[in-house]
N, C-alpha and C positions, 0 to 999 in steps of 0.2 A: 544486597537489595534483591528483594523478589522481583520477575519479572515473566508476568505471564504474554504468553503466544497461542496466540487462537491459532486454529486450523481447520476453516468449512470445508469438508467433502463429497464426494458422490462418485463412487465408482473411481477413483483419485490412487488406487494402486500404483499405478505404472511407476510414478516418480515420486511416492510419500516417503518410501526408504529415508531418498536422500534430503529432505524437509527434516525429518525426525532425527537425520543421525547430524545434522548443519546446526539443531536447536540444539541436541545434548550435548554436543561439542563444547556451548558457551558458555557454561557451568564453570563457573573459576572462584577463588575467593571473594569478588566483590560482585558476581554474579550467581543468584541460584534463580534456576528457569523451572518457569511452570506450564508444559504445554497441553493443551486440551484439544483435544480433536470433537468437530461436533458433525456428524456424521446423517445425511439424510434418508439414509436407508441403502448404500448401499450393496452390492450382491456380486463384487467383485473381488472379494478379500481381504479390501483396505480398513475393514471393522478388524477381523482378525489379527491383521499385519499390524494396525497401532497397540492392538493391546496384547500382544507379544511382546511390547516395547514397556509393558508397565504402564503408559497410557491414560490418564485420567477420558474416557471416550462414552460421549452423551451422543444418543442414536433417538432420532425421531424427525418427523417431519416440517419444517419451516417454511417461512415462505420467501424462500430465495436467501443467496449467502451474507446479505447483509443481518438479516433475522437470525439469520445461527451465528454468525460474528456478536451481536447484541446477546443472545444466550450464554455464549463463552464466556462474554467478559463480565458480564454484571453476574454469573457464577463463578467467581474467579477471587485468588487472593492476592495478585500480586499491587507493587507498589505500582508499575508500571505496566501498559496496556499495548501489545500489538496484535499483527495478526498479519501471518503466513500462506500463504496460498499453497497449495500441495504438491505443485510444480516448481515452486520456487525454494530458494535454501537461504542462510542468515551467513556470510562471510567467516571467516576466523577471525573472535574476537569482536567480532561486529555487534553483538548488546555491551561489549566492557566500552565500547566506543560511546554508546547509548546512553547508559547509565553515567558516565564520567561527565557526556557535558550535561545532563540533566542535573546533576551536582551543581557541577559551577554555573551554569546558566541561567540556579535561581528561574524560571520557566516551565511552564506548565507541559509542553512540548518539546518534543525531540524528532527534527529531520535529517533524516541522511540521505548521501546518496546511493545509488545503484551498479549493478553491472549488469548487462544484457548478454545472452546466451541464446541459440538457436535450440533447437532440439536436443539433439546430438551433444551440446555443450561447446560448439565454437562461440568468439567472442564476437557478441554484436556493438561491441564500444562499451561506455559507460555515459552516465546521468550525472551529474552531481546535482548536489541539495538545490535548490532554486536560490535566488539571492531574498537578503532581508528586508529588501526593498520591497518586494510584490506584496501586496496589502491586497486585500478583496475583489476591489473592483478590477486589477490587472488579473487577478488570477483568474476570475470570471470571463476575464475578455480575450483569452488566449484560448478556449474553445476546446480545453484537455485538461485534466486535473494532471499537471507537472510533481504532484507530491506523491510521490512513490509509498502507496501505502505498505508495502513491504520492510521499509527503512525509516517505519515513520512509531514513535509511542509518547504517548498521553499518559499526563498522572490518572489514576482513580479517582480523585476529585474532579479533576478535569473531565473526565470521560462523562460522569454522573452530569455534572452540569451543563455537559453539552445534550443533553439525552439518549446519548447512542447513536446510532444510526438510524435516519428518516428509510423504513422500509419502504414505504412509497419510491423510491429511486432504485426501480432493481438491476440498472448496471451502473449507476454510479452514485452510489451511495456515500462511497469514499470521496467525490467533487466536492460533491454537497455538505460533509461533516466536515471538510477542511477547511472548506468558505464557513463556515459557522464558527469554526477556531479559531481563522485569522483573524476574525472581528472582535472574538472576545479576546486573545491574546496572540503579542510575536510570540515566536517559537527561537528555540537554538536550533542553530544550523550545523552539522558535521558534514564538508563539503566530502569526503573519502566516502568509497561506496561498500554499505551495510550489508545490503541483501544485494541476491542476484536474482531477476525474474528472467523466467525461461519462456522463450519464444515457441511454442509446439506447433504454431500454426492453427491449432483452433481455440484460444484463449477468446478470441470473437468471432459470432458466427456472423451470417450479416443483418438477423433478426434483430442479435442483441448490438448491435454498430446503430442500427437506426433507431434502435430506443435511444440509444446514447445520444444519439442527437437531439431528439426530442426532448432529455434530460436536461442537456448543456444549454439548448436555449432555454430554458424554465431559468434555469441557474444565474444565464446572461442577462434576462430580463430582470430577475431578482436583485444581483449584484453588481454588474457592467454597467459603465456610463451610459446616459439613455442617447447620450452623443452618437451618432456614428463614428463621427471622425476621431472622437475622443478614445471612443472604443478602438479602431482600426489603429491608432497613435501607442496605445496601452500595450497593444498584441503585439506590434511590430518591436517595442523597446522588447519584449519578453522573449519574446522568438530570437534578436539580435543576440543576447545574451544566453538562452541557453544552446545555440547554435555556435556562438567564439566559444562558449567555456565549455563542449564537447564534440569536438570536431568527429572524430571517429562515428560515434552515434551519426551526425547530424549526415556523413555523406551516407553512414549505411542509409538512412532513412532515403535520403535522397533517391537512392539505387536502386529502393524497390520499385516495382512494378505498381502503376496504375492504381489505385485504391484499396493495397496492403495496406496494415497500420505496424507502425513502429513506435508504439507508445501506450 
């Protein structure tokens, strides 16, 4: 099965190496990857560095990384639709995980879990998939999109009928296209962790933290109980659970300092 991997960049050298050399790794017999890097202009070497790589690498300007994630994929052949962040890497073996329950799962979707890394590459815990329980309005009402869009892919059919990604949400575009998936369909779950997103320290700035906010409530009003309590009851079952099923995550999170984000 094909399976292509977006990859927006911008000046995204530092750590693209190991994103590209994580993707080509996953190539096995019931795996062939298509990765496409879509690139906003630039002027660090990372246009270069990919297509050394042989590189399928589309260079122009967009408006923000969900717009060039939407370019990728609707230029794209595979069966299956992800996308890679250029600090982040895909496990060993982690799309044959992908593709296996997309098989038997019968489902339009594919969640996995994650592993979290600092800079450097110490472990900051791990994530697993969320449970099958969380339907819309929970997932709304927990105030973070818990679906690790690095460990996450959509059929072609799927992706088309969801329309891509709402550029209007330009830091969390991913929230918003996963609330719009839940409703149209569950997903399979792979609770073992897919990808690994690396913690650099500036993955948010605090510009794009408060747009984030302002997104998540758009989102919460859209999809969350209009309840308060209903809502506060939704978040606290969600939190409970993915707090017992990743302890290590949950105290790093704890441990950080003051209004860091661990998610």
């Amino acid at each position: 099965m094909k399976v292509t991997v977006v990859t927006p960049t911008w000046n995204a050298r530092t750590h693209l190496r190991d994103c590209i050399e994580s993707a080509r790794a996953q190539q096995c017999a019931d795996v062939e990857v298509e990765h496409i890097i879509v690139d906003a202009g630039s002027e660090d070497g990372t246009i270069e560095l990919a297509r050394s790589y042989g590189l399928d690498v589309r260079v122009g300007k967009d408006r923000g990384i969900f717009d060039a994630i939407n370019k990728g994929s609707f230029n794209s052949t595979g069966e299956l639709l992800g996308f890679l962040g250029a600090d982040d890497t895909l496990l060993p073996g982690g799309l044959k995980q992908i593709v296996d329950a997309y098989r038997a799962g019968g489902r339009p979707w594919v969640v996995g879990g994650i592993a979290w890394t600092g800079a450097g590459g110490e472990s900051l815990g791990y994530l697993a998939a969320p449970p099958t329980w969380m339907n819309p309005s929970v997932h709304a009402s927990l105030g973070w999109n818990c679906i690790m869009h690095m460990a996450t892919y959509v059929s072609r059919p799927f992706f088309t009928e969801l329309g891509g990604f709402n550029i209007d949400y330009r830091v969390s575009g991913d929230y918003d296209f996963f609330s719009r998936a839940l409703k149209a369909s569950p997903y399979t779950r792979v609770a073992s962790p897919i990808a690994c997103f690396r913690r650099t320290g500036v993955n948010f700035s605090a510009v794009s933290l408060e747009r984030a906010r302002v997104e998540y409530d758009t989102l919460a009003t859209r999809e969350a109980p209009s309840s308060p309590l209903q809502r506060r009851v939704s978040k606290l079952a969600l939190q409970v659970w993915l707090n017992g099923r990743n302890p290590g995550w949950a105290f790093r999170k704890w441990a950080l300092p003051s209004g860091a984000v661990l998610r």
